[in-house]
Structure formats: structure tokens, C-alpha cells
N, C-alpha and C positions, 0 to 999 in steps of 0.2 A: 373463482369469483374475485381475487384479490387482482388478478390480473385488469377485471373488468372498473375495478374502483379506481385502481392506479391511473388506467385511462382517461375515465371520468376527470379526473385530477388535473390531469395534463389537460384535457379539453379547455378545462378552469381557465388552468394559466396561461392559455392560448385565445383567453376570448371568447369564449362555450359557454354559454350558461347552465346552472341547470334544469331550465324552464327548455333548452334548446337541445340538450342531448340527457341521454337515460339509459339503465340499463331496463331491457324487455326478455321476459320468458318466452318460449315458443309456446308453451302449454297455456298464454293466456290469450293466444290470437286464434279467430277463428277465420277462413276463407270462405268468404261470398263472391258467388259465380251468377251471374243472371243474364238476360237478352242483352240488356243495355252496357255488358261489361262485369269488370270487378272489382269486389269492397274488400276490407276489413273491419273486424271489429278485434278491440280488445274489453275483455272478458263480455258485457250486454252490451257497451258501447263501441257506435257505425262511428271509427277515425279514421283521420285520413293519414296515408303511410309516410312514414321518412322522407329526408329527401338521400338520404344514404344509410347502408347498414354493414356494421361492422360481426359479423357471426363468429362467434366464439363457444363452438360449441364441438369438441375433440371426435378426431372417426372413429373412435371406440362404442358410441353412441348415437354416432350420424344413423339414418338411416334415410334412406331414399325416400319411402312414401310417406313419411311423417318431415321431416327435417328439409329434405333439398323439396318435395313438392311446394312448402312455404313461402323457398329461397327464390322459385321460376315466379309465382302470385306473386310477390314482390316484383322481381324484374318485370312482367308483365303490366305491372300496374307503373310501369317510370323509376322502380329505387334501384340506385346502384347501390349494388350488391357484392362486399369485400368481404373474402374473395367471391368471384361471379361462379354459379351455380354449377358450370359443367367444370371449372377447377375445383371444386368440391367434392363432386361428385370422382372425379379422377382422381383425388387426392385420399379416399377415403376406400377407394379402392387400388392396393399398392402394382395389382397388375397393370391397369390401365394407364394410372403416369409412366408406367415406366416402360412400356409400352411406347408412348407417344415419344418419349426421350431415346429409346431406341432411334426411331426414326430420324433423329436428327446426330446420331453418333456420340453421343453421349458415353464415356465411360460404366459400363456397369456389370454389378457382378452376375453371371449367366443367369438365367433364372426360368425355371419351370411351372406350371399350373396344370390345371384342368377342372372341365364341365361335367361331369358326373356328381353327380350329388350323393353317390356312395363312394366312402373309402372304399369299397372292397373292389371298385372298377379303375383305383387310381394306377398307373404302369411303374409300380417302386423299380423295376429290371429296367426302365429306359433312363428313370431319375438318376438308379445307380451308375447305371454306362457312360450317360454324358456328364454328371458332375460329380465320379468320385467322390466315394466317402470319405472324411468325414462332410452332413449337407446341413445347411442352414434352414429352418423349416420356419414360416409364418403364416400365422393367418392374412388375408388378404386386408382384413376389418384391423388389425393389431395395432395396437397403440402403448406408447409409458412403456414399451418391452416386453408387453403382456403377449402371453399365445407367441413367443419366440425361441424356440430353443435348438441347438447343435444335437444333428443324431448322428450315432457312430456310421451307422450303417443305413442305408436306404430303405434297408426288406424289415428293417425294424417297427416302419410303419403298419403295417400287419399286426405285428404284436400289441398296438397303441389303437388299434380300431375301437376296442369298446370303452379308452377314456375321454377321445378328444370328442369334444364337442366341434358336430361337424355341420354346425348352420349355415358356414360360407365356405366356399375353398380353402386349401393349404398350397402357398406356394416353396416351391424350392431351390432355391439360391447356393449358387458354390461356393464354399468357405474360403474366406479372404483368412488364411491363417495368420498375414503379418500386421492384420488389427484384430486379434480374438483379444476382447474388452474393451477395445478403445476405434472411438471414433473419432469425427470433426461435427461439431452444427454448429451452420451455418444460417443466421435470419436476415432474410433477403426483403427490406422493405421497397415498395418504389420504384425498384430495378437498386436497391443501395446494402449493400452490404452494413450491419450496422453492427451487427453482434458475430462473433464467431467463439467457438470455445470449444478445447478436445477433453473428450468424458473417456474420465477412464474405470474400469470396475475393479472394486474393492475386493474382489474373491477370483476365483477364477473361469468366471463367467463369463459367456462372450455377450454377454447384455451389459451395454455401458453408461447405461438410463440414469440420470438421477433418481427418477423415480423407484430405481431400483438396487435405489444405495449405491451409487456409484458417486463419481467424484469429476469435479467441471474448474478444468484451468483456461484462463479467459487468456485468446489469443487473437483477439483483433486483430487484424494490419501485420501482422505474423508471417501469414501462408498466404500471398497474393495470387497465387495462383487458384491454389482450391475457394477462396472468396469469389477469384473473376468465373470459376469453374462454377459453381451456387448462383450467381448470377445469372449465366447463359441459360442455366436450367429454368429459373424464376422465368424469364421471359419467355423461354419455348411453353409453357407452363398457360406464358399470362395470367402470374398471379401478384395480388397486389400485397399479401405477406406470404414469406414461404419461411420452413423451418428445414432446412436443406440436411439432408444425413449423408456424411462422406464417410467413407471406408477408405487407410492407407492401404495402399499400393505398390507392391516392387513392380510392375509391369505397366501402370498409368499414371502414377503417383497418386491418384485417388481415385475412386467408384464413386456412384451415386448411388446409396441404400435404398434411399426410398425419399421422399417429400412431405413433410406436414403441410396439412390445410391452417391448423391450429396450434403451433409450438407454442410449447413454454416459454417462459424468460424469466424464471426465478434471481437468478443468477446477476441480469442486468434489468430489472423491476421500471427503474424509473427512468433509463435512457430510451429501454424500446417502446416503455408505453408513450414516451415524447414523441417517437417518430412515427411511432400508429397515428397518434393525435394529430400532429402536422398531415400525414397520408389523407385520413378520414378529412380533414376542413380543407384540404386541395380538392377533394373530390366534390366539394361543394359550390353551386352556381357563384359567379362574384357576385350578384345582387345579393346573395343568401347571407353574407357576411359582411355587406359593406351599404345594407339598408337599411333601416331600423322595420324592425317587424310588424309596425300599425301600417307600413308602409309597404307592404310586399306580397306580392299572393304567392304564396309557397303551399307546396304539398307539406302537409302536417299529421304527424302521431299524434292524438289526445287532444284536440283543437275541438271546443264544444260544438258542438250540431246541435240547433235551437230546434228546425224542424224534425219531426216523428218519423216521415218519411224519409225511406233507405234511402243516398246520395248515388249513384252511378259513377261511373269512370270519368264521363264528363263534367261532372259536378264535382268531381274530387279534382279535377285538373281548372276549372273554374272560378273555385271560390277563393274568397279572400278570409282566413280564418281569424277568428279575433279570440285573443288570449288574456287572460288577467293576472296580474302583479304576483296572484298567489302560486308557492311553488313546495314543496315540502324538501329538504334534507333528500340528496339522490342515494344514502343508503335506503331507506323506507320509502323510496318515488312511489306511489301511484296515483300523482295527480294527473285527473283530467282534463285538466283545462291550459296545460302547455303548448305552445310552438314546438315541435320538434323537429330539427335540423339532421342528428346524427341519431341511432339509434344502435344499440352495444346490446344484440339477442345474441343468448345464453338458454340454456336450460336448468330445469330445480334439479333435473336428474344428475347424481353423481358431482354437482358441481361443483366440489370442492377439487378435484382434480382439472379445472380451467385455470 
């Protein structure tokens, strides 16, 4: 959540009002579908959508039918949507990016899955054969370093059937032993390297999370290569932020672990919520920012609807919204009667870890 205020912040100082961007729950938006198209409402009230949205909402919690089906009603209805729905969706599922990164030769460390929705049909004899134990084991959902741990042995998954919670897959990745605890992240706004930093672990853990007591030395402009390496990847990706995880390398000089949809940036707070804030008001029409709002027909969040009757697609693409003076404090926003430009959805769930 502090991430999401920090932004707010920057929007400030960038010319954003708070009448024009806010932060939004997912839990308080509901999807109307009908003949003529589709609405929104947030909580009884028929608004009209952003004209962009910034989703801050971690794949530890993502989930497809609730969280990305919002993400496509939004695209459908005209908002750009950072990041756009199938980077989302791919990012939230660690097989899939990296999958796609394959394809374009991407360094990475080997990595195994499987479609069986029972451990007991997973092939631990083929995991062992082709990546040598000791193997890196993750959930495909995993986030913050959670559901990540180094097994000695492959056939040891066997003995672990009846603790792991087995709601999504496990993948298995070959152990880069010349970074066990330490990584690189890399946050790729824009196609721009802004932040980089290598985390390294406090124990002798090969999780090197802050989130999980670990330690973050800020190396910006350091390692130009693994930065222009986080890049290439952001753009095969097409994504408009990425939290880029490198693994050293004797054999590449770096791997590609995996990709956030959602990174952190405790570390660098008020530079990257700056360049979020500049990303998000690019992404905005030039009328959108360079016309005074009694003057503009924008697609709008919370812009009052005098009439009883539901608006349509057409009618949300239509109208000219008219907003008033009054606006509350964007920690406690829930005013209705705002312009909104930018919109910064989150959820109440867990979100002290956004």
C-alpha cells in the first residue's frame, strides 16, 4: 500500500490531482455485461472507467477469474491497462514468461513442469536425470520467495506429497550453485532501467528476498550488461514495469529467474514511484493533460451519472462528465464525484505486502 501512496505522491508533483488519479480496490468494482456493451460500477455506483490503470496487485494473489478477468473488462471497455492483461497473466504464471523468453534465447536456468494435478504422476526419475540434484523447486504462483526451496534430491518429492499444497504446479529449475543466496533485480520501467540491486541472504538460504531477511546493495549503472540483459527481456515481455530476477552465472554471466508483474522497490521508494508516475501520465491522451477538465470529454472513474438509467459502452464513450471542486484526502478517497485520469487498483487482500 505504501508503494501505492508513494505514487499518488509523485502523480502530485507531476501535475495529478487528486480529484484525477486514486487508489481503487478490486473488491469494490463490479462488471456489467449487457446487449449494448460494458459498464462498471464501483460499489451501487454505474462509473465511467479510467483512462489508464496502474495494477498493483502481487501473483501471489493474482488470480485469473477474479483479478485478470477485470484486467480484459477494463481493456475491453478502452483503459490501458499497466501492465496489459496477458503480461499479467504470464507473469503470474512463472512457466509461461519464461516459456515465451525461451523462445527468443534468453539465458535461463533449465527448468521443468508438469500438467497433472497429482504429485504422485509428477516423473521426480526424469527431473532427477536432466537437472541433477541438488534442484530448485517453485511454485509456478510463488512470490516474496514463498513456496521456493533447494531439494537435495529430486525423489525427495515423494516424501513431501502429503505437506505441499498442491493447488497449482511445481516447477523445477537447475541449481545455479554460483548465486545460492544472491541475486540481481532489475526494474525495467518504459523499456528504462531505473533501479537495479543485488540481494543477498542473510543465512544460508538460497532465497535472497528481502522479504525474507535478506539484504539489497543498490547497483545501478554497475552491471550494464545484465541491466541491457532485463531490458530485452521487459520488451519481449511487453511490459510497461517489470521486476527482472537475474541469477550469476559462470557459463552466461547471468540467467533470467523469473519476472515480476508487481516488484517491490522498498529500497528505491521515491525514484521508482517517479518514474511509475511519469510511465502512467505518458500513457495518457495529450488532450488528457493539457485541457482543463470542464473542457474535455474523457472517459472517467466516479464522474456522477445524474440519470437512473445504466450508460452503455456508447454512452460511456460519449459523454462529457462534469465533476465538482470537492475531493477528499487520497488516503480515505471515496469520492464520487471526481475526473479520473489514472487509477492505482490494488486489493484489501494481503496488501500490506504491495
Amino acid at each position: 500500500m505504501n508503494s501505492c501512496i508513494k505514487i499518488l505522491e509523485s502523480l502530485n508533483s507531476n501535475g495529478i490531482s487528486n480529484k484525477e488519479a486514486r487508489i481503487v480496490f478490486n473488491e469494490d468494482l463490479t462488471m456489467r455485461i449487457e446487449t449494448n456493451g460494458l459498464s462498471l460500477y464501483e460499489g451501487d455506483s454505474l462509473v465511467r472507467p479510467p483512462l489508464v490503470v496502474l495494477t498493483r496487485i502481487h501473483s501471489g494473489c493474482m488470480s485469473f477469474d477474479f483479478h485478470v478477468t477485470l484486467l480484459i473488462h477494463l481493456e475491453l471497455m478502452g483503459v490501458i491497462v499497466c501492465n496489459p492483461s496477458k503480461c499479467v497473466v504470464s507473469c503470474t504464471n512463472k512457466v509461461l514468461h519464461l516459456a515465451e523468453l525461451a523462445l527468443h534465447n534468453i539465458p535461463l536456468a533449465t527448468t521443468l513442469s508438469y500438467s497433472s494435478k497429482s504429485l504422485d504422476m509428477v516423473n521426480t526419475k526424469l527431473v532427477e536425470k536432466e537437472l541433477k540434484s541438488p534442484v530448485i523447486v517453485k511454485s509456478v504462483h510463488g512470490n516474496r520467495g514463498n513456496k521456493v526451496f533447494l531439494l537435495p534430491q529430486a525423489d525427495m518429492m515423494e516424501e513431501m506429497k502429503g505437506i505441499l499444497n498442491h493447488d497449482v504446479p511445481y516447477l523445477f529449475q537447475h541449481y545455479v550453485k554460483e548465486s545460492h543466496g544472491r541475486d540481481m533485480r532489475v526494474i525495467v520501467i518504459n523499456n528504462e532501467c531505473v533501479f537495479a540491486m543485488i540481494r543477498s541472504s542473510n543465512t544460508n538460504s538460497v532465497k535472497a528476498n528481502l522479504s525474507q531477511g535478506g539484504t539489497g546493495e543498490i547497483v545501478t549503472g554497475k552491471y550494464p550488461d545484465a541491466e541491457a540483459l532485463a531490458i530485452r527481456i521487459s520488451k519481449i515481455l511487453k511490459m510497461d514495469l517489470a521486476g527482472v530476477d537475474l541469477l550469476f552465472s559462470d557459463e552466461h554471466g547471468y540467467v533470467c529467474c523469473e519476472v515480476n508483474n508487481c516488484p517491490a522497490f522498498t529500497l528505491a521508494l521515491n525514484l521508482v514511484a517517479t518514474k511509475i508516475a511519469q510511465m502512467l501520465i505518458s500513457k495518457l491522451p495529450v488532450n488528457a493533460v493539457s485541457t482543463p477538465k470542464s473542457e474535455n470529454k474523457l472517459l472517467t472513474l466516479n464522474a456522477p451519472i445524474a440519470s437512473s438509467t445504466p450508460l452503455s459502452v456508447t454512452d460511456l464513450l460519449t459523454s462529457t462528465p462534469t465533476g465538482t471542486d470537492c475531493c477528499s484526502p487520497y488516503e480515505q478517497q471515496k469520492c464520487a464525484s471526481c475526473e479520473l485520469d489514472i487509477s492505482l487498483l490494488t486489493t484489501s487482500f494481503d496488501e500490506t505486502k504491495i
